[in-house]
N, C-alpha and C positions, 0 to 999 in steps of 0.2 A: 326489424323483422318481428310479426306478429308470430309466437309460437302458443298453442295450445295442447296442455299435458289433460284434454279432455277428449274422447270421441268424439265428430261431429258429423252430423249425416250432409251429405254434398247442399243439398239444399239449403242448410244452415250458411255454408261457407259461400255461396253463391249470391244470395240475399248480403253477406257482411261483405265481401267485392263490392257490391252493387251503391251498398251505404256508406263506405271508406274507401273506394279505390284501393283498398289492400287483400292481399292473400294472406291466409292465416296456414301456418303448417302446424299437423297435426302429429304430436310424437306417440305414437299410440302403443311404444313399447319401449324398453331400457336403453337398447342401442341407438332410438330413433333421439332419446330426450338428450342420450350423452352425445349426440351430433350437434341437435339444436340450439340444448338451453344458451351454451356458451355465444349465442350468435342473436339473443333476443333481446329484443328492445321492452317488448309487451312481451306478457305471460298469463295465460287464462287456464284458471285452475278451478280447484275443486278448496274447502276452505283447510283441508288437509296435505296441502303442499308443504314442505319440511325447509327448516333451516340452511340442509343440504343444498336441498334445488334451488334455494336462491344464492345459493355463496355457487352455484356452480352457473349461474348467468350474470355474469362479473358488467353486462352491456345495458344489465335489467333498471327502466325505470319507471314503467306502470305493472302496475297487477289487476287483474280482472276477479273478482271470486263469483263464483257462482251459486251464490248461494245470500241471502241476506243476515245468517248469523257469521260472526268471524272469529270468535272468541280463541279458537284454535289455532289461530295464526301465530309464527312467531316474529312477535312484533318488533324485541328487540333488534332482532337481525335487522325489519325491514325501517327503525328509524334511524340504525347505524348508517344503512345505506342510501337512505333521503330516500325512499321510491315511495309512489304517488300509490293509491291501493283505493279500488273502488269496489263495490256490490253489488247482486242482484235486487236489491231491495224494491218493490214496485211492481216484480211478476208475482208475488206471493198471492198478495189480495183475492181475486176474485175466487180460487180453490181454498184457501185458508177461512172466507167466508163461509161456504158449503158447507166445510166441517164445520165450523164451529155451528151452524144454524144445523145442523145433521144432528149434533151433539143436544143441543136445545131442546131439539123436536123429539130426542129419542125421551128424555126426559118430562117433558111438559105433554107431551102424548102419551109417553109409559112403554114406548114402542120398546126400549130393552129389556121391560119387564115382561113383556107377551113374549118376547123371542126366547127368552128364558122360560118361561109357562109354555113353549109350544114341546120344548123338550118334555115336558111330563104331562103332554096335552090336556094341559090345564086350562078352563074357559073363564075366565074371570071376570067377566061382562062387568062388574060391580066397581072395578080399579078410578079412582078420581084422575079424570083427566083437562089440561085447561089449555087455551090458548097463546100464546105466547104476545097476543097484542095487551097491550097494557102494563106490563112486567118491564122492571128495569134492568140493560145490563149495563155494568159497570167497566169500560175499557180502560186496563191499566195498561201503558204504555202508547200512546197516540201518535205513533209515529206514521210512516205513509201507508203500512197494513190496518193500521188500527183505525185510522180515516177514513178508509176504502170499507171498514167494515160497519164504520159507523153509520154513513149513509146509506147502507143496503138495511141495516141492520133498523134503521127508520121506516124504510117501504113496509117491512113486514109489523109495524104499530108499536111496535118494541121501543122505550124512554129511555134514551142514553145517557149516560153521563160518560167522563174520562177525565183520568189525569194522566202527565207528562210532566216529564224532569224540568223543563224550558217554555211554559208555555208563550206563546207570542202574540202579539196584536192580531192576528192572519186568522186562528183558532175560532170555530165555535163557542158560545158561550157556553156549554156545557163543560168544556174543558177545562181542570185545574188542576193548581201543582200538586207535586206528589205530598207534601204535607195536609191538603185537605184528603184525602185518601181516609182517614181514620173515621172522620165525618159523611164518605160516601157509603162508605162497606156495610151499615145497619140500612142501608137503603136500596140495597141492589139483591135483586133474583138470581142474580146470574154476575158472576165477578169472572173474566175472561183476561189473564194472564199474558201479553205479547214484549212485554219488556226483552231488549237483548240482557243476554248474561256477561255482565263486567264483574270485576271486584266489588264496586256498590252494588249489584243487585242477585249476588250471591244468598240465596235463603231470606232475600229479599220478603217473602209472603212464610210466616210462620205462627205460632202456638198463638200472638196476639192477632196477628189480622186475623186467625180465623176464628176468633174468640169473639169479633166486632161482628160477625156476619149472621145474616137473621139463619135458624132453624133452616127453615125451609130453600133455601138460597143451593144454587150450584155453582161449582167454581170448576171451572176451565184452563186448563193450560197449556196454549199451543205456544210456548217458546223456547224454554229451556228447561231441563231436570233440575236443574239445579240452582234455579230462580227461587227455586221450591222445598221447605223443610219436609222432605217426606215423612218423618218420625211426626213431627205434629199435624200432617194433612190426615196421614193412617190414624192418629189418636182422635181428632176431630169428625173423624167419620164413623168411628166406631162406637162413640158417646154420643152421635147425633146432633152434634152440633154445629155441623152442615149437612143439609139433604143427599147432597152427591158430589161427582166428579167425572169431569170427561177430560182423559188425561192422554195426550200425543206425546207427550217427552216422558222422562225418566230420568232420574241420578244414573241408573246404570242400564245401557240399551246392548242387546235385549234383556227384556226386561226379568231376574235371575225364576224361576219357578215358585220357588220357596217364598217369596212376596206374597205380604198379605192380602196386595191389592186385589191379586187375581180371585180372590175369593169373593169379593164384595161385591153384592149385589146390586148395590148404590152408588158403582161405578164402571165408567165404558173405560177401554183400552183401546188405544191403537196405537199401529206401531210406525210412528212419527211418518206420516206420511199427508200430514196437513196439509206441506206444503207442496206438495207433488201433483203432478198430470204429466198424461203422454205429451210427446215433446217436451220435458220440461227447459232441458238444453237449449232449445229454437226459443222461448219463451225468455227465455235469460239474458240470449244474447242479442236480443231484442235491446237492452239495457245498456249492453258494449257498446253498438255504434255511436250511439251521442256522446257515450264518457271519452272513447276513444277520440273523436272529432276536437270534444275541449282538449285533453291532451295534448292533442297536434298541435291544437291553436293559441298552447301555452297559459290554457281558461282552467280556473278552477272544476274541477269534475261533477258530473251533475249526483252523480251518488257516493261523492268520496268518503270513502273510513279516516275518521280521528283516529290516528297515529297513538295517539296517550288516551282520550279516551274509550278508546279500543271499540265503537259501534259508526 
């Protein structure tokens, strides 16, 4: 039994029959999940399902998360219990693109410096503004969002580089391991943060890498809060030794008032919503049916989670 502790609109579950020959029930409230869990095979969650709900589906041996960070999972429970744990990872792309090229444009256009000047209708005709063709960004983490973004991120003229933990024969020649990293970062306009948050990449980007980066350069970080030394991004910005930041996550969401970020003129906020679009559900579960079909068919998953290295 396919149980889902997520809302899903009929449409969604109509299209996953269509692609699994399965019905998915949907526990959309307390009494519905303590009928279900105990009776599921599969469980499609959100990446905040608790230690609880899985000790309480004793039948559970795949999990679906919806979402492509996992880091909140608890994992020991789930390698006690051998179960199989895949991701959304691969609906992100094409909206986590937008942002980040939103983020780009507001910067190398000035556009968040006008939207600020419009409040004290301010005309600034005079503001340097440039193109974005020809400027390097630098993708940290190349994994299948940072790929998706890399080749879009080519149309618009923009010189990519990228490193990755693992890189493989398969890769672009632009791409390299995370040890040339020190050697890219005085070469990049734009340094664009997608790494998952593990134990290794905890404050991952801190007081040296952004001590490597030119002046002028913007760093981006659509992955985790806490990929990110905030105390030395906030010192680095405030001494100018980076241009900016266009920042979706946070150490702490929402993000508290009292942050200094909010002040800073030389950088955007959002509130982590990179990775989101209408329908993002239908989008996601788009990802299920082929994990689910290897499941069945006893196949490694096509977007399976390491168990130990926890992405």
């Amino acid at each position: 039994m396919i149980v889902s502790l997520v809302n899903m609109d009929e449409h969604i579950l109509k299209r996953t029959l269509l692609e699994t020959g399965e019905h998915i029930l949907v526990a959309s409230n307390e009494a519905e999940k303590a009928e279900l869990l105990p009776q599921a095979d599969v469980i499609i969650s959100t990446n905040r399902i608790t230690a609880a709900e899985i000790d309480a589906a004793p039948r559970l041996r795949m999990l679906f998360i919806l979402s492509a960070g996992v880091e909140t999972l608890p994992f020991e429970t789930l390698r006690a219990r051998h179960t199989i744990v895949a991701n959304a990872r691969g609906a992100h792309g094409r909206q986590m693109f937008e942002h980040a090229l939103g983020m780009m444009l507001a910067f190398s256009r000035k556009i968040a410096r006008s939207v600020r000047n419009q409040s004290s209708c301010l005309w600034e005709s005079s503001q340097p503004v440039e193109t974005l063709e020809g400027k390097t960004l630098l993708i940290v983490g190349m994994g299948r969002i940072g790929s998706y973004m890399a080749e879009k991120a080519e149309d618009f003229g923009l010189n990519v580089k990228g490193v990755r933990r693992h890189p493989n024969a398969g890769d672009p020649p632009y791409v390299r391991g995370l040890e040339q990293l020190p050697e890219l970062l005085p070469q990049a306009d734009f340094v664009l943060i997608l790494t998952p948050l593990t134990k290794d990449t905890f404050h991952f980007f801190g007081k040296n890498e952004f001590s490597l980066m030119k002046k002028t350069s913007v760093f981006l970080n659509l992955s985790r809060g806490d990929t990110v030394d905030e105390e030395a991004l906030i010192d680095a910005l405030q001494r100018g030794q980076i241009a900016g930041a266009g920042l979706d996550v946070m150490h702490a969401e929402p993000l508290p008032p009292e942050n200094l970020l909010w002040k800073m003129d030389n950088v955007i906020i959002t509130p982590h919503t990179a990775g989101f679009m209408t329908d993002y559900v239908g989008e996601a579960m788009k990802i299920f049916a082929p994990n689910y079909l290897a499941y069945r068919n006893h196949e490694t998953l096509v977007t399976q989670v390491d168990l130990d290295d926890q992405y």
